[in-house]
C-alpha positions in Angstrom: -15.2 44.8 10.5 -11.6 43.7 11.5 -12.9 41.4 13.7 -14.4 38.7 11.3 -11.2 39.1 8.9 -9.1 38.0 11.8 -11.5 35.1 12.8 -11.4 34.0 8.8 -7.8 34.4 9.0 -7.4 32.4 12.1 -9.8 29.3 10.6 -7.5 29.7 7.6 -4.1 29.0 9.6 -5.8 26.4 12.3 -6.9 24.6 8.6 -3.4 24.3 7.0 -2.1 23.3 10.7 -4.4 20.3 10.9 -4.1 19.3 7.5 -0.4 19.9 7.0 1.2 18.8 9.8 1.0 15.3 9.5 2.4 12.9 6.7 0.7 12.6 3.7 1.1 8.8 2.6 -1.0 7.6 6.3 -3.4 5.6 4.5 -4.0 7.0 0.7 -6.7 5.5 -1.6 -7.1 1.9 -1.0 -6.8 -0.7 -4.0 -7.4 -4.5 -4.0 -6.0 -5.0 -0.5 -8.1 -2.7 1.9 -7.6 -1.2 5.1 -9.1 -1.5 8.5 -10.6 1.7 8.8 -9.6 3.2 11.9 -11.9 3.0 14.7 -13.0 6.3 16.6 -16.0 7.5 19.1 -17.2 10.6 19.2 -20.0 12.8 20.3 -22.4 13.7 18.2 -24.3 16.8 18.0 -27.4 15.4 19.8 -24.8 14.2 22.8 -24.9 10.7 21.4 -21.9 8.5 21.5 -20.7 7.1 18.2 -18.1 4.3 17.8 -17.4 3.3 14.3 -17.0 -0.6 15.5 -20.7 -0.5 16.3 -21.4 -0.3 13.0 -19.9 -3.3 11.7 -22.2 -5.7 9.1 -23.0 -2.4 7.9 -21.9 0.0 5.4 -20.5 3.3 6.7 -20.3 6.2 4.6 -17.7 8.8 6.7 -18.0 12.5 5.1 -15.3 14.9 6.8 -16.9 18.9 5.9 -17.6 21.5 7.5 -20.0 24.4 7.4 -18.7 26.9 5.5 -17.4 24.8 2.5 -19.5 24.9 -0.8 -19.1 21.7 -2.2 -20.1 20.4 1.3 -23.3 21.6 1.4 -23.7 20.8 -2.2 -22.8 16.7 -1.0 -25.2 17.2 1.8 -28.8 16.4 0.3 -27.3 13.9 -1.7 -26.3 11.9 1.4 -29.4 12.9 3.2 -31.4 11.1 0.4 -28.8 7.9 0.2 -29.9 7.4 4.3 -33.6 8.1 3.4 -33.5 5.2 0.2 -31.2 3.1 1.8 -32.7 2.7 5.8 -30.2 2.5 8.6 -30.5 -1.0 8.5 -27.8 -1.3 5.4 -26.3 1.9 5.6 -25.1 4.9 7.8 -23.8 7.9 6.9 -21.1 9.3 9.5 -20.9 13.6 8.9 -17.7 14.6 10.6 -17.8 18.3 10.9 -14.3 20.0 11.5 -12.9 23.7 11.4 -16.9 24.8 12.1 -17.3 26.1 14.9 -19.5 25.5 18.1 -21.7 22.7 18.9 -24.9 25.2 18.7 -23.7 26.2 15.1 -22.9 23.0 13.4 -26.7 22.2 15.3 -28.0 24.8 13.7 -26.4 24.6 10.6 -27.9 20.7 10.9 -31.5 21.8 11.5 -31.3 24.4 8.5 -30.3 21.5 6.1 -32.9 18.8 8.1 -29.4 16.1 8.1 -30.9 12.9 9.5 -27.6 11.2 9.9 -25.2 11.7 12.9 -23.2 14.8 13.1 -20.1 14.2 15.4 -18.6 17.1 16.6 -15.1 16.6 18.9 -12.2 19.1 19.9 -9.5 20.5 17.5 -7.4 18.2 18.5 -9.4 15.0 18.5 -10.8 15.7 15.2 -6.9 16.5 13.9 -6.0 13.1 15.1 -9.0 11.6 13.1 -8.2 13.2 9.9 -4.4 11.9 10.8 -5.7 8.5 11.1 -7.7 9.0 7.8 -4.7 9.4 5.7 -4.2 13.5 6.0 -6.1 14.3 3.5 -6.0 17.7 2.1 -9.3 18.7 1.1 -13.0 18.8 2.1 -15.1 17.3 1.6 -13.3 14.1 1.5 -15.7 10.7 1.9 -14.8 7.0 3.2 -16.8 4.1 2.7 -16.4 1.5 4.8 -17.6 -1.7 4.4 -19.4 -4.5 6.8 -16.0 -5.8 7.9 -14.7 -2.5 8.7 -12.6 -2.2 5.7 -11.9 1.2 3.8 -13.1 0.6 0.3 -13.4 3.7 -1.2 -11.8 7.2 -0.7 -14.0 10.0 -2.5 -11.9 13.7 -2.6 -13.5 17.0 -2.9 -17.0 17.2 -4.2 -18.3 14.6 -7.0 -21.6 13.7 -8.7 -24.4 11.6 -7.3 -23.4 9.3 -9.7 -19.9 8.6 -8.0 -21.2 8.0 -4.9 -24.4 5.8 -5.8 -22.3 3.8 -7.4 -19.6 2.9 -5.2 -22.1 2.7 -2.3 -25.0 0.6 -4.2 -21.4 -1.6 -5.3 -21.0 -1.9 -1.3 -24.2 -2.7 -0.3 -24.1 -5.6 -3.0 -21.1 -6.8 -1.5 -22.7 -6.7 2.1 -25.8 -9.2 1.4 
């Protein structure tokens, strides 16, 4: 019994390290004048490599989670149905799993939701330097959309509506043609 309180309580403190430790005001929410969004490769669950640059003339949805957040898994067939309706061709979603443990249980957690969009998975401390270079943000889920030039358009905190994010990706998209 003491054991998973300690491992809770761990998650708990290596959380408030990562997202606390660096300054707040990195890149905040973008307004007429957007930001490059910062490029990255990592692996994903399946080994793959994934480069953000690669993805350019396409619009990149990035959602940070993780596994044990609520309003994550509530945001996760929503963005499993925008890759299904939207092809790969126009759009890719981009899950960035931190604070969730293993490779084999974010897979697992992957297969039990049937995600058809790259999971990337890194170390601690190239996953705290993403979330650095993404502005600190202090919540999850948090969600960037990213446009064909590579631009952050969008920053979406915590969980919203289908609504919210149709929107501001189908206004993308638009954009992209």
């Amino acid at each position: 019994m003491k054991k998973p309180g300690i491992f809770v309580l761990f998650l708990i403190i290596v959380a408030a390290f990562v997202f606390d430790f660096y300054p707040v005001d990195a890149i905040g929410t973008p307004d007429d004048d957007y930001q490059m969004a910062p490029d990255f490769t990592l692996t994903s669950i399946n080994g793959e490599e994934i480069t953000l640059s690669d993805y350019r003339g396409k619009v990149v949805v990035i959602n940070f989670w993780a596994t044990w957040c609520g309003p994550c898994r509530y945001e996760i067939p929503m963005l499993i149905e925008f890759q299904e309706q939207y092809g790969t061709d126009k759009l890719i979603v981009l899950g960035v799993a931190i604070n969730s443990g293993s490779k084999e249980e974010v897979q697992k957690f992957a297969a039990e939701f049937n995600i058809n969009y790259p999971i990337l998975h890194g170390s601690d401390e190239d996953l705290g330097k993403l979330v650095y270079l993404y502005g600190n943000f202090a919540s999850i889920p948090s969600t960037f959309i990213v446009n064909g030039k590579g631009e952050v358009t969008n920053f979406i905190k915590g969980a919203q509506s289908r609504n919210v994010f149709q929107t501001n990706i189908e206004q993308q998209l638009e954009l992209n043609l």
